[in-house]
LUMLOKOL-694126 format. One record per residue (C-alpha): residue number from 1; x, y, z; residue in three letters. Coordinates in Angstrom, 1 decimal, decimal comma, m for minus. Layout:
! LUMLOKOL-694126
<node NUM; <X; Y; Z>; 'ALA'> ...
***
This chain:
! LUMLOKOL-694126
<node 1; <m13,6; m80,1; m41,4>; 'UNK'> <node 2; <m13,1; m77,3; m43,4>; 'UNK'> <node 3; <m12,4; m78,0; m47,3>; 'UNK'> <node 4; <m8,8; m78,2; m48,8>; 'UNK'> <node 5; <m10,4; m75,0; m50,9>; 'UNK'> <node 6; <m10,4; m73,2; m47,8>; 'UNK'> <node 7; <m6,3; m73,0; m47,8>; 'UNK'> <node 8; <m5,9; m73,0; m52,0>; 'UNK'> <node 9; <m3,5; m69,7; m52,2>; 'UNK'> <node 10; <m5,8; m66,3; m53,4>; 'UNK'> <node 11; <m2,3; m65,0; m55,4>; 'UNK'> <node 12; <m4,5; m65,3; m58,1>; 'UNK'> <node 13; <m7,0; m62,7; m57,0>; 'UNK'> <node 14; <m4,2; m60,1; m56,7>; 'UNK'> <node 15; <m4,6; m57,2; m59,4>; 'UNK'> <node 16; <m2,9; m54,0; m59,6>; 'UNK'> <node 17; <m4,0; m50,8; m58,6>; 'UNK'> <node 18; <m6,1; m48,7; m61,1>; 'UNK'> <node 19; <m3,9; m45,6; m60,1>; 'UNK'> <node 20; <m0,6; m46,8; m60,7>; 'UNK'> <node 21; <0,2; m46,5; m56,1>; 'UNK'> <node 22; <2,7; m48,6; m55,3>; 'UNK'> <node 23; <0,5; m50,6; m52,8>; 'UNK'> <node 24; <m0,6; m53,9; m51,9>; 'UNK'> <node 25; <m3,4; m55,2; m53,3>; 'UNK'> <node 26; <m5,1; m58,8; m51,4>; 'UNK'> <node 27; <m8,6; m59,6; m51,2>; 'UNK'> <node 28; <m10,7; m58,6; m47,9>; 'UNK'> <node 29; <m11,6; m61,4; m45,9>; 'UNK'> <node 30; <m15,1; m62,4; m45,4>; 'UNK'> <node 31; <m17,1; m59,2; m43,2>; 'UNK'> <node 32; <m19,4; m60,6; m40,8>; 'UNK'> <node 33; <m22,3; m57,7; m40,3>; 'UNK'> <node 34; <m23,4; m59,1; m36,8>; 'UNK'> <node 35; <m25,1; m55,7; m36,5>; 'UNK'> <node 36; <m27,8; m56,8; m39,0>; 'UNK'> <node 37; <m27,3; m60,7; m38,7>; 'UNK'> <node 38; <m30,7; m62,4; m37,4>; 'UNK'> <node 39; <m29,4; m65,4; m36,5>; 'UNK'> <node 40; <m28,8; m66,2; m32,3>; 'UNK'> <node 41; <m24,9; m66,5; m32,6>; 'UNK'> <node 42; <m24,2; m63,2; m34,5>; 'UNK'> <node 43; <m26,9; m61,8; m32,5>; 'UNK'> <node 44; <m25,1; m63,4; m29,1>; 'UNK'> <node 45; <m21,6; m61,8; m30,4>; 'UNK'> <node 46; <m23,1; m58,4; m31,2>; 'UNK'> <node 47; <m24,8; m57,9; m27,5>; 'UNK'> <node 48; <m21,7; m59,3; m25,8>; 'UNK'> <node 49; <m19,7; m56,6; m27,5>; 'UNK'> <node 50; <m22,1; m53,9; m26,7>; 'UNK'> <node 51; <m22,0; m55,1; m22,9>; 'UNK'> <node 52; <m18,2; m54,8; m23,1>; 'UNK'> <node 53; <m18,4; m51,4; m24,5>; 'UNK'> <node 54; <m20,9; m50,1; m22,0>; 'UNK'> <node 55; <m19,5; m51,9; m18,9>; 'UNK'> <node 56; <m15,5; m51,9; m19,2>; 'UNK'> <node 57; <m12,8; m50,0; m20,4>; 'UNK'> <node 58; <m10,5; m50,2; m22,9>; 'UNK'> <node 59; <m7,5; m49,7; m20,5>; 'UNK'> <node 60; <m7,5; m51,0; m17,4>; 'UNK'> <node 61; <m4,7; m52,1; m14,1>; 'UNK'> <node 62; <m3,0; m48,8; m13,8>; 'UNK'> <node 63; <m4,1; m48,0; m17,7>; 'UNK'> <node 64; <m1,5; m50,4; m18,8>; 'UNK'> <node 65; <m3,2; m53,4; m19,7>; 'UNK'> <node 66; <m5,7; m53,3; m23,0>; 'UNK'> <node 67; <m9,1; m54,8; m23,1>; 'UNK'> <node 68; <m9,4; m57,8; m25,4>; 'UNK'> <node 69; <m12,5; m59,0; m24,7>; 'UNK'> <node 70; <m13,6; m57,9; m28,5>; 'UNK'> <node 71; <m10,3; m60,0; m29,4>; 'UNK'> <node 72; <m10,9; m63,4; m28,1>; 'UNK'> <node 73; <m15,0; m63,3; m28,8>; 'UNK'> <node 74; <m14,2; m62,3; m32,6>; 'UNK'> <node 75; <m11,5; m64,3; m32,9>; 'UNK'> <node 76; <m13,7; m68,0; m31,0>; 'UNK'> <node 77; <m17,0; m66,4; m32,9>; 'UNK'> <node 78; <m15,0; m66,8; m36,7>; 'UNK'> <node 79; <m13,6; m70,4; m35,7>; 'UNK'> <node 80; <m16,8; m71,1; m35,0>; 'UNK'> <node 81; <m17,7; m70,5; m31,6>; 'UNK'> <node 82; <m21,3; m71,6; m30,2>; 'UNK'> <node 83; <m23,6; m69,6; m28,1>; 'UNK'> <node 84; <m22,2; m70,9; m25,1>; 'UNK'> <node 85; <m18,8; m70,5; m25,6>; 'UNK'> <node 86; <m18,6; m67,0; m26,8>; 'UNK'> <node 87; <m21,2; m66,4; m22,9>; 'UNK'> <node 88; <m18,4; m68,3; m21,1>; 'UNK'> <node 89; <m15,0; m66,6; m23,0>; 'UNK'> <node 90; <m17,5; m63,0; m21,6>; 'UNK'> <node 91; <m18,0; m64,4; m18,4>; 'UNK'> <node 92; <m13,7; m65,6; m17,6>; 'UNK'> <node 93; <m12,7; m62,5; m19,4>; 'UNK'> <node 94; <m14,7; m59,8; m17,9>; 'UNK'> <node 95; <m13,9; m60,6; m14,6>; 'UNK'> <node 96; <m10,5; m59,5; m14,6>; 'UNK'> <node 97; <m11,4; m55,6; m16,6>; 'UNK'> <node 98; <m12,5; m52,6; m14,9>; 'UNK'> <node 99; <m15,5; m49,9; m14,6>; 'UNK'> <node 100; <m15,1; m46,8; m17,1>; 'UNK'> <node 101; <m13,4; m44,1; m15,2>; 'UNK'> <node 102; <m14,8; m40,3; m15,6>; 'UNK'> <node 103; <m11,7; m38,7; m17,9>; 'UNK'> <node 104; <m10,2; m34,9; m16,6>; 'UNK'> <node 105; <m12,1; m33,0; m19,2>; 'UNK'> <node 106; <m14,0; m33,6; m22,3>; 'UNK'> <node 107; <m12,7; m33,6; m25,5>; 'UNK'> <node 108; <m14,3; m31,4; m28,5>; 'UNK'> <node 109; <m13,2; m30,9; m32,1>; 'UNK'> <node 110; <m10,6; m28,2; m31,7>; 'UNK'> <node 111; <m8,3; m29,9; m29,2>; 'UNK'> <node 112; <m8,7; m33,4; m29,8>; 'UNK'> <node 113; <m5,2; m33,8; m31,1>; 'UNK'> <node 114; <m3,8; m31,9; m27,6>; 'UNK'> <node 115; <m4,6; m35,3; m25,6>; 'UNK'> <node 116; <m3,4; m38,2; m27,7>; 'UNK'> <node 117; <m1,3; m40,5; m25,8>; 'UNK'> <node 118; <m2,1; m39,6; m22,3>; 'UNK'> <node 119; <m4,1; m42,6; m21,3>; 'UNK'> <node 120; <m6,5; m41,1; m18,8>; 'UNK'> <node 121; <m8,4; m39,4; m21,5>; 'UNK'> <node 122; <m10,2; m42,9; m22,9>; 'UNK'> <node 123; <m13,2; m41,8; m21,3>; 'UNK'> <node 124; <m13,5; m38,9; m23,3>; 'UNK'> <node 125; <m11,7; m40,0; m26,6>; 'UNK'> <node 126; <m14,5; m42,5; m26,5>; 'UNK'> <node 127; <m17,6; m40,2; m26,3>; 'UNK'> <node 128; <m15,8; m37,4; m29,0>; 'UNK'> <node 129; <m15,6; m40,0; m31,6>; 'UNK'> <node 130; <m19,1; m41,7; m30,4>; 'UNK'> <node 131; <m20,9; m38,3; m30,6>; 'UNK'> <node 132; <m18,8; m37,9; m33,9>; 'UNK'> <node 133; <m20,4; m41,5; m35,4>; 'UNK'> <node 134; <m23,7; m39,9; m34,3>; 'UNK'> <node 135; <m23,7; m36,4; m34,8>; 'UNK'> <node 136; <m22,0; m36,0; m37,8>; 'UNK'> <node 137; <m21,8; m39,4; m39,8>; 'UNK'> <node 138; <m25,5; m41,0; m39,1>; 'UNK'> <node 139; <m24,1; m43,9; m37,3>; 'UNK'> <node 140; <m21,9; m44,9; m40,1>; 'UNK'> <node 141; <m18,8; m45,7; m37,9>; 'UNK'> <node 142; <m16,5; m45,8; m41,5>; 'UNK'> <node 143; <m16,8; m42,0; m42,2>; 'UNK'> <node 144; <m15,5; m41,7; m38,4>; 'UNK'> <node 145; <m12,7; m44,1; m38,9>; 'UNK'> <node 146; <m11,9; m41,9; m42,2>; 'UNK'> <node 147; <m12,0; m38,6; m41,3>; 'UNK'> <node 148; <m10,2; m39,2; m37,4>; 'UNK'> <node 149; <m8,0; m42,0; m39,0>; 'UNK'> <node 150; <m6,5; m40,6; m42,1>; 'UNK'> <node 151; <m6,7; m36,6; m42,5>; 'UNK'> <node 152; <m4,4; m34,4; m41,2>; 'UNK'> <node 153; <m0,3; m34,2; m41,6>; 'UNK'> <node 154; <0,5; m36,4; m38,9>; 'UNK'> <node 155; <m2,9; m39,3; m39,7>; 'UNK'> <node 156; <m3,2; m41,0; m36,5>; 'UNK'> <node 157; <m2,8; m44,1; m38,7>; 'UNK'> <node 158; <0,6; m43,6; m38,4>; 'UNK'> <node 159; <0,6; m45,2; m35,2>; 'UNK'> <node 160; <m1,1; m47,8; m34,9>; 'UNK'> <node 161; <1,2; m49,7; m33,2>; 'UNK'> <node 162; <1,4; m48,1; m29,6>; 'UNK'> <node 163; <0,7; m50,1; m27,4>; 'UNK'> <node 164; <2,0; m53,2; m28,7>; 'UNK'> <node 165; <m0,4; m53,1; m31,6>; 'UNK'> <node 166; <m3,8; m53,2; m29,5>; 'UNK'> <node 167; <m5,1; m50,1; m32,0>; 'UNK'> <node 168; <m4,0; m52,2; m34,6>; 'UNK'> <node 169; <m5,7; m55,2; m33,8>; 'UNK'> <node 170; <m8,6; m53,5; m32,4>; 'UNK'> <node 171; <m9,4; m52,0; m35,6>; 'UNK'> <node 172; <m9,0; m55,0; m37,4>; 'UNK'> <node 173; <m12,1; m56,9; m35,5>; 'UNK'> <node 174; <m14,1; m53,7; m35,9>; 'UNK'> <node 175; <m13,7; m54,3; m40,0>; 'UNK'> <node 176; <m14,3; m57,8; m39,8>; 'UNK'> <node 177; <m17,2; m58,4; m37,7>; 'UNK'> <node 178; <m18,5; m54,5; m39,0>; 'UNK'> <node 179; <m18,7; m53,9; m35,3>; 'UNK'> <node 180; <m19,3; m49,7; m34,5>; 'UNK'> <node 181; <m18,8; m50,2; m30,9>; 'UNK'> <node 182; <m15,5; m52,3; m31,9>; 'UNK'> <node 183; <m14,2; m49,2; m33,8>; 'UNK'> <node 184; <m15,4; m46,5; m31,9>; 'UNK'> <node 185; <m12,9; m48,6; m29,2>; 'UNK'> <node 186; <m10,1; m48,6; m31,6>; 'UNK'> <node 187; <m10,1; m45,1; m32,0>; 'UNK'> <node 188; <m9,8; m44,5; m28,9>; 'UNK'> <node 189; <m7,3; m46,8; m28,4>; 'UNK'> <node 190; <m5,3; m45,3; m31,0>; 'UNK'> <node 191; <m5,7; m41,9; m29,7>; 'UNK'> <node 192; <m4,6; m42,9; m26,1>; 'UNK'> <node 193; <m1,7; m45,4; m27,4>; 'UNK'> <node 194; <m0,2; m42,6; m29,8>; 'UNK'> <node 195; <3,6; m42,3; m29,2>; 'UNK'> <node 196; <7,1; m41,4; m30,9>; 'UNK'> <node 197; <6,6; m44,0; m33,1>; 'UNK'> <node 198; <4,3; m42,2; m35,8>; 'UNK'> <node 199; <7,5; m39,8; m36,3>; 'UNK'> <node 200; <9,0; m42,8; m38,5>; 'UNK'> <node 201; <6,0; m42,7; m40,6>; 'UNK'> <node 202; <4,9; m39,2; m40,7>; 'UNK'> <node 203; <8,9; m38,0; m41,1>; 'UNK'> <node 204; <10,1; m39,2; m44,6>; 'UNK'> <node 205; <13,5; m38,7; m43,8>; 'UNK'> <node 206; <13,5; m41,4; m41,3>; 'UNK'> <node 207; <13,7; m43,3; m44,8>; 'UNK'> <node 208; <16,7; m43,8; m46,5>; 'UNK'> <node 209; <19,1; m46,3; m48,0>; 'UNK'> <node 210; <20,5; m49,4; m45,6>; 'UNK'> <node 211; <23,6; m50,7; m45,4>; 'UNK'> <node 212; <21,8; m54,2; m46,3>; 'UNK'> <node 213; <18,5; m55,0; m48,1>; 'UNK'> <node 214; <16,5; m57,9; m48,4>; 'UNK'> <node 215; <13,1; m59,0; m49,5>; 'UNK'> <node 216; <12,7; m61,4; m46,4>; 'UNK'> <node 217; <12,0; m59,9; m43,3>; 'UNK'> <node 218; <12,9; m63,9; m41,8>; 'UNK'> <node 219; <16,3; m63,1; m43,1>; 'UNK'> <node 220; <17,1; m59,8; m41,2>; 'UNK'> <node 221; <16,0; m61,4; m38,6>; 'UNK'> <node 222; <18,0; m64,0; m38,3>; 'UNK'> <node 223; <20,8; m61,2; m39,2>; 'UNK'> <node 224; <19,9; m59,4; m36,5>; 'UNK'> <node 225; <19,8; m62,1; m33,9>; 'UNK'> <node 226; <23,9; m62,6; m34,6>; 'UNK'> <node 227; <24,0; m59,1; m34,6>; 'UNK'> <node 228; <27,0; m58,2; m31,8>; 'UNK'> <node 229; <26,4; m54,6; m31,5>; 'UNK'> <node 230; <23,0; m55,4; m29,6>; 'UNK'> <node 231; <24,8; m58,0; m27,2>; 'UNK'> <node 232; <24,2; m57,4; m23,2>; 'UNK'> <node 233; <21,5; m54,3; m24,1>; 'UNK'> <node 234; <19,2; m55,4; m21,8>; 'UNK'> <node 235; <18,8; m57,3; m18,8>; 'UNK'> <node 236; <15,2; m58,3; m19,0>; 'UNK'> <node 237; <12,7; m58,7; m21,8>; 'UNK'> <node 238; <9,9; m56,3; m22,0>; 'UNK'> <node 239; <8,3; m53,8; m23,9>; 'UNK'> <node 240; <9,5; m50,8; m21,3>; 'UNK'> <node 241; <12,7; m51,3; m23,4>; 'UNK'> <node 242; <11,2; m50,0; m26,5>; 'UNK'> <node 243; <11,7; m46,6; m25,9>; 'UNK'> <node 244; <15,1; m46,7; m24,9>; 'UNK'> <node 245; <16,1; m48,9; m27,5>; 'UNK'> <node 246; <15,1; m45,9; m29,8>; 'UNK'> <node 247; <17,2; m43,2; m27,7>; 'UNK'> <node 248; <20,2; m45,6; m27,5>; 'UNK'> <node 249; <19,8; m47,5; m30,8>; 'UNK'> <node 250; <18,0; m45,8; m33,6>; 'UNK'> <node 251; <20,8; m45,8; m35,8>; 'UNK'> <node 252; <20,8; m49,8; m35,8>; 'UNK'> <node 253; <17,2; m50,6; m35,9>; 'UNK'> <node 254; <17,0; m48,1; m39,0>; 'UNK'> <node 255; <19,0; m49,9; m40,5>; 'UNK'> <node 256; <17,1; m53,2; m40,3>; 'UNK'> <node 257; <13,8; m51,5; m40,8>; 'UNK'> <node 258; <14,9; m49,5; m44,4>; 'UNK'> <node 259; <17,0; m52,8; m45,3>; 'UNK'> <node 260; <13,3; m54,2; m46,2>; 'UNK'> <node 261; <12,2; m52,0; m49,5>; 'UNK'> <node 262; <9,2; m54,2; m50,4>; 'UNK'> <node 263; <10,1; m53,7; m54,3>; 'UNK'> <node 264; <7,3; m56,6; m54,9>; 'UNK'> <node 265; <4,6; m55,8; m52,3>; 'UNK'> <node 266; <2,5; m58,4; m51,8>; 'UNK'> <node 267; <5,2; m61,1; m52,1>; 'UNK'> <node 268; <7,3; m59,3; m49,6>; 'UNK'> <node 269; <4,0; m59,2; m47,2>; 'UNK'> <node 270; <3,7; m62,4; m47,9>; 'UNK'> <node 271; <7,2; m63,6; m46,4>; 'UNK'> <node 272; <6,3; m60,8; m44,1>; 'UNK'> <node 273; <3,6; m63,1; m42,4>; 'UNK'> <node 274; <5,6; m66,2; m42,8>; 'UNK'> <node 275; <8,5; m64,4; m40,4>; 'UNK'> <node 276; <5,4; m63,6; m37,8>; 'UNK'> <node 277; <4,8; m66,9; m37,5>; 'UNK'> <node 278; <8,4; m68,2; m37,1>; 'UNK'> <node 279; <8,8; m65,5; m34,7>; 'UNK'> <node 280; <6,6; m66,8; m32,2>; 'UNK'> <node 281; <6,3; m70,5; m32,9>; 'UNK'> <node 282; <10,1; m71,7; m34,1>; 'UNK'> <node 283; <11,9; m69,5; m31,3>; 'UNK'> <node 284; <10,6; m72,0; m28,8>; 'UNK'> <node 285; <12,9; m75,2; m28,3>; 'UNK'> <node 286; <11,5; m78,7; m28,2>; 'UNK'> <node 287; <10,3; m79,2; m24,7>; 'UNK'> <node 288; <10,3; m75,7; m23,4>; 'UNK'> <node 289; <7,0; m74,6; m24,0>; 'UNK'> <node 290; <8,4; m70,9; m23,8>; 'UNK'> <node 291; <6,1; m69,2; m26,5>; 'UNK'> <node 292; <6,8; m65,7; m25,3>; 'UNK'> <node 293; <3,7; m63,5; m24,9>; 'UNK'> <node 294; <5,5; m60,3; m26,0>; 'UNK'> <node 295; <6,6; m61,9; m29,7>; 'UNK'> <node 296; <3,1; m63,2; m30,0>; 'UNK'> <node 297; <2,2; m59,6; m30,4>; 'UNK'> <node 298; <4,3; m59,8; m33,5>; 'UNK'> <node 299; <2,0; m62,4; m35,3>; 'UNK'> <node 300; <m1,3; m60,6; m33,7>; 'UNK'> <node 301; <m0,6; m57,5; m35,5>; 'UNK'> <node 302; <0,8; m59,1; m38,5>; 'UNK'> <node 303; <m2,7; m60,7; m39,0>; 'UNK'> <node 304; <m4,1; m57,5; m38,2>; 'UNK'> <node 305; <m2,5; m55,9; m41,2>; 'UNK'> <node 306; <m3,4; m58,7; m43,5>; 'UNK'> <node 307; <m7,4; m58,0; m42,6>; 'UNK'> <node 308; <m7,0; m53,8; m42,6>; 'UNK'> <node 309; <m5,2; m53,8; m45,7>; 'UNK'> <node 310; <m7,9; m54,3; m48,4>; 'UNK'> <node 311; <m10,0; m51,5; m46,3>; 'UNK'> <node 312; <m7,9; m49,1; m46,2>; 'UNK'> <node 313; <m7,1; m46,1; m48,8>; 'UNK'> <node 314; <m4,4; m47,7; m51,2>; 'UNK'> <node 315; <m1,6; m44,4; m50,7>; 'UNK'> <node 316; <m1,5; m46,1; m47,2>; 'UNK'> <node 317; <m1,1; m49,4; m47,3>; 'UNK'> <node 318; <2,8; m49,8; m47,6>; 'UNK'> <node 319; <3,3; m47,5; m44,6>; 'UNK'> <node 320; <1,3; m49,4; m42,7>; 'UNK'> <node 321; <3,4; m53,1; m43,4>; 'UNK'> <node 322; <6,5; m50,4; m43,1>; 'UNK'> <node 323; <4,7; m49,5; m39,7>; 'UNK'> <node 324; <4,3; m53,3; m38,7>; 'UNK'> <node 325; <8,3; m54,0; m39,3>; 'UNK'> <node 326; <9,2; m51,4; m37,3>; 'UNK'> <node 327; <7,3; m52,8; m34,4>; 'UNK'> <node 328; <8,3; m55,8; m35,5>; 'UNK'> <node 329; <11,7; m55,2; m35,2>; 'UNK'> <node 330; <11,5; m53,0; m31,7>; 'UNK'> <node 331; <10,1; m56,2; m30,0>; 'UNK'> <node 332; <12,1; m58,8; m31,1>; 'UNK'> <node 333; <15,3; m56,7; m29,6>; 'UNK'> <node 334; <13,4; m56,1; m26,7>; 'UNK'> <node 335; <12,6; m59,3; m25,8>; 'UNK'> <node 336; <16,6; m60,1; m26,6>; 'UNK'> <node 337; <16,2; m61,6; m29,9>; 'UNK'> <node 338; <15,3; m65,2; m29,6>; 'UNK'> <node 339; <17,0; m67,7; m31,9>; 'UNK'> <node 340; <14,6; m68,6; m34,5>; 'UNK'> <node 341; <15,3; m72,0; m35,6>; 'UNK'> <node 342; <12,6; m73,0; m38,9>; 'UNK'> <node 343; <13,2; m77,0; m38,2>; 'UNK'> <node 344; <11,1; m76,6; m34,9>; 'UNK'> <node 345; <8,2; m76,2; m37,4>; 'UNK'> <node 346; <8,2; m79,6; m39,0>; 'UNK'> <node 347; <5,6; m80,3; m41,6>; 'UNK'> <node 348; <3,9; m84,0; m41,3>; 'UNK'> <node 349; <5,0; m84,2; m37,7>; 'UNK'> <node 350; <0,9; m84,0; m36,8>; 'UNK'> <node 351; <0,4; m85,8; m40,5>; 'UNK'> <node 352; <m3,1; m86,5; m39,5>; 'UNK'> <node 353; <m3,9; m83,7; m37,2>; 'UNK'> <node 354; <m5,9; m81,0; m39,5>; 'UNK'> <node 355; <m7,3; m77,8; m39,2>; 'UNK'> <node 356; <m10,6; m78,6; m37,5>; 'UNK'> <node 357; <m7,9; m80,4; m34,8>; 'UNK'> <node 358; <m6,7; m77,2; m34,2>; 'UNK'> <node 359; <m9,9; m75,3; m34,4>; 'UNK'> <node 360; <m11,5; m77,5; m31,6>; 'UNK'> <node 361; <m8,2; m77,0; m29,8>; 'UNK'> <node 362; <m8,8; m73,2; m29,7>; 'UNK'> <node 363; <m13,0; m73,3; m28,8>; 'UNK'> <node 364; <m12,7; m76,3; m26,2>; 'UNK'> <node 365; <m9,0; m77,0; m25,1>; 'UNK'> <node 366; <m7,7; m75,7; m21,6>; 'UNK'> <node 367; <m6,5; m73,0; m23,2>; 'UNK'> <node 368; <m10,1; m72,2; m24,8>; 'UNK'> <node 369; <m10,6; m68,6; m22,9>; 'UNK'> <node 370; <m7,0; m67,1; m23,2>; 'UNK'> <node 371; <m7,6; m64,4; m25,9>; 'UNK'> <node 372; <m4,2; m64,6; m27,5>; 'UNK'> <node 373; <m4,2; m68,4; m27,8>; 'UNK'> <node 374; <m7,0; m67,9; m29,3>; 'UNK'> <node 375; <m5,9; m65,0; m31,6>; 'UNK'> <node 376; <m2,9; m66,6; m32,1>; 'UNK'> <node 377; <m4,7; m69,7; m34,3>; 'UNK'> <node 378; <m6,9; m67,4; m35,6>; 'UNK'> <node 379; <m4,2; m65,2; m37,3>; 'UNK'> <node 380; <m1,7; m69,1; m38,4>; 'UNK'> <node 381; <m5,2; m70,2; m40,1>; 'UNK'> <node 382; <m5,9; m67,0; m42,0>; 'UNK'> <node 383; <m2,2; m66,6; m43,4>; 'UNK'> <node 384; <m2,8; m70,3; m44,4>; 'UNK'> <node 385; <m5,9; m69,3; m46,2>; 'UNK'> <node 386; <m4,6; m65,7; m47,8>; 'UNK'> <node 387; <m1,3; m67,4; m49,1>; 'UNK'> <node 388; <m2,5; m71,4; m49,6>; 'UNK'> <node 389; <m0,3; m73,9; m47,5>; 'UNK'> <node 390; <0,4; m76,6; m50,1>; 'UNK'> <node 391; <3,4; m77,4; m47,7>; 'UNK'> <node 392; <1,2; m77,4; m44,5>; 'UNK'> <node 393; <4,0; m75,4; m42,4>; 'UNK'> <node 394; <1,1; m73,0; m41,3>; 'UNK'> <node 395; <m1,1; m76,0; m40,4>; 'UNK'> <node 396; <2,4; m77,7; m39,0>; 'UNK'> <node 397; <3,1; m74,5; m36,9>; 'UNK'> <node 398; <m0,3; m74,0; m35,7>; 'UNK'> <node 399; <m0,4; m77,6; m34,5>; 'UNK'> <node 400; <2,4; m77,6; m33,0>; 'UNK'> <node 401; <1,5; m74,1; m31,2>; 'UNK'> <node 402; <m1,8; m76,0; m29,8>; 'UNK'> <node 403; <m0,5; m79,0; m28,9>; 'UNK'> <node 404; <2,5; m77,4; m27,1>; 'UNK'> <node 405; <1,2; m73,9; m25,6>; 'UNK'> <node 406; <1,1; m73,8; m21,5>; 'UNK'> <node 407; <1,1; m70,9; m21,2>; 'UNK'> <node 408; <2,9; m68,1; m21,8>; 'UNK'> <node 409; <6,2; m66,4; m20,8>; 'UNK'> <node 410; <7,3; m62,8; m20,4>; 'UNK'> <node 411; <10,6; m63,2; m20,4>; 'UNK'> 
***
């Protein structure tokens, strides 16, 4: 069992920026260098993600579904994970991804902005930034990540959030198990993933003043839920309705996304994370099971952002939370804005179920080799730990997500 220490609050840690940036300043988590590690389960991890890299590809079924095989074997390997679990998450997982397919062309340095978003280039994005990490950075995959991820006028870190988030959360495993192969992926992702959604970022005069504001992104959700001029939108659930929710709604989800100022940056991160979890774990009624696999993309990414953010340069972190909310808020519409209900999160319902209950849940229930299970506990244990839980709702919510998870819907 891990120590009551583990979830004590780091607020404490938090110090302001030298600079004067308006950014948000948390400590890293723990980086796990299983490149260097000699031990046989960082070793295990490190050659099951370099057999991933070689032998699959990062988009797969028609190029729409994303390869998460780094996912689910970072997320098992940092709850814990023994040598044979993280061989039989490779084995389950793998059989369902696909061979590398040759891309239409190469890519070189002078176009390799013509061909972001088209998905059949992942091939090629791949092998530019690869021969980048070893041609012009010595195999030091962060000088790749910082002169692809942030130069430029339109920084492809201004969209990390095509593709529900996969770049996102891609990237975040690639910083937290110092993984090359891992980021190297990420980029690629991100390069194939980009979409009309960096214009928000990139555009400044996307932001402006809302109708509304609030420091609680839970809040303008639950605002936006009763919110009648988004009744009858859609049919169905599902992230195809992202893109037309911008054409025909822009106006509305501007609003909701500028209504959120973050004029006290961590704390509003902070409730930030908290609205993540109740997005996916207290929209499910008692008995339903329904956690819907689209809004568990929500919390995925959220989690994502909490690990990037002390890596990255300071001038970007706040776009990158404003970046999250924006996706945030494009998915809950799109999967027709679930009532969130905080009572169906019920600290000292599981009084004596504790965090190594969950952890064994993740690494050896039935659910053990579905990546975002997995992920899912991962990302409830680390907000626990980041923020402290001296109420246990994260430990409450991620009990009740283990105990009650079978499976997942999509609509």
């Amino acid at each position: 069992m891990a120590s009551i220490l583990s979830y004590m609050p780091v607020l404490n840690r938090f110090v302001s920026n030298a600079k004067g940036t308006r950014t948000i300043d948390i400590p890293p988590v723990e980086v796990h260098s299983v490149e260097t590690a000699p031990e046989k389960r960082p070793r295990t991890l490190k050659h099951l993600l370099r057999a991933n890299h070689v032998n699959y590809s990062i988009l797969y079924h028609d190029l729409e579904f994303h390869n998460h095989l780094p996912h689910i074997l970072g997320s098992a390997y940092l709850l814990g994970a023994n040598v044979q679990q993280l061989h039989r998450i490779y084995d389950v997982e793998a059989q369902e991804l696909e061979p590398w397919k040759p891309s239409p062309a190469e890519i070189v340095e002078d176009d390799w902005r013509d061909f972001l978003g088209d998905r059949k280039y992942q091939r090629a994005y791949v092998d530019f930034f690869e021969d980048a990490l070893a041609l012009k950075h010595n195999y030091q995959w962060k000088g790749v990540v910082e002169e692809y991820l942030y130069k430029g006028k339109q920084p492809l870190v201004n969209c990390l959030v095509g593709g529900l988030g996969h770049p996102l959360i891609h990237l975040a495993y690639a910083y937290e198990i110092d993984s090359r192969e891992v980021a190297m992926e990420a980029l690629g992702m991100a390069a194939t993933q980009y979409d009309f959604l960096h214009k928000y970022i990139d555009d400044s005069s996307y932001t402006k003043p809302s109708s509304m504001k609030s420091s609680s992104p839970l809040d303008l959700l639950l605002k936006l839920a009763d919110d009648k001029r988004l009744d009858g939108l859609f049919k169905e659930a599902g992230p195809e309705n992202i893109e037309p929710l911008f054409q025909k709604h822009e106006e509305i989800v501007l609003e909701y996304w500028n209504a959120w100022t973050l004029d006290d940056p961590v704390k509003d991160f902070e409730l930030s994370q908290e609205a993540a979890v109740a997005v996916l774990v207290a929209t499910v009624p008692p008995g339903t099971h329904s956690y819907n696999f689209f809004t568990c993309h929500i919390l995925t990414s959220s989690h994502a952002v909490r690990i990037l953010l002390p890596f990255m340069p300071a001038v970007f972190r706040i776009n990158l939370v404003r970046q999250w909310w924006l996706f945030a808020i494009a998915v809950y519409i799109t999967c027709l804005r679930p009532k969130i209900d905080p009572d169906y999160i019920k600290p000292g319902d599981g009084a004596r179920k504790q965090w190594n209950y969950v952890e064994d849940k993740a690494l050896n229930g039935a659910y053990a080799t579905d990546a975002h299970f997995v992920k899912v506990i991962r990302a409830i244990k680390e907000a626990a730990r980041t923020w402290g839980d001296v109420h246990e709702r994260y430990l409450a919510a991620a009990v009740r997500f283990a105990d009650d998870f079978e499976g997942w819907t999509f609509s």
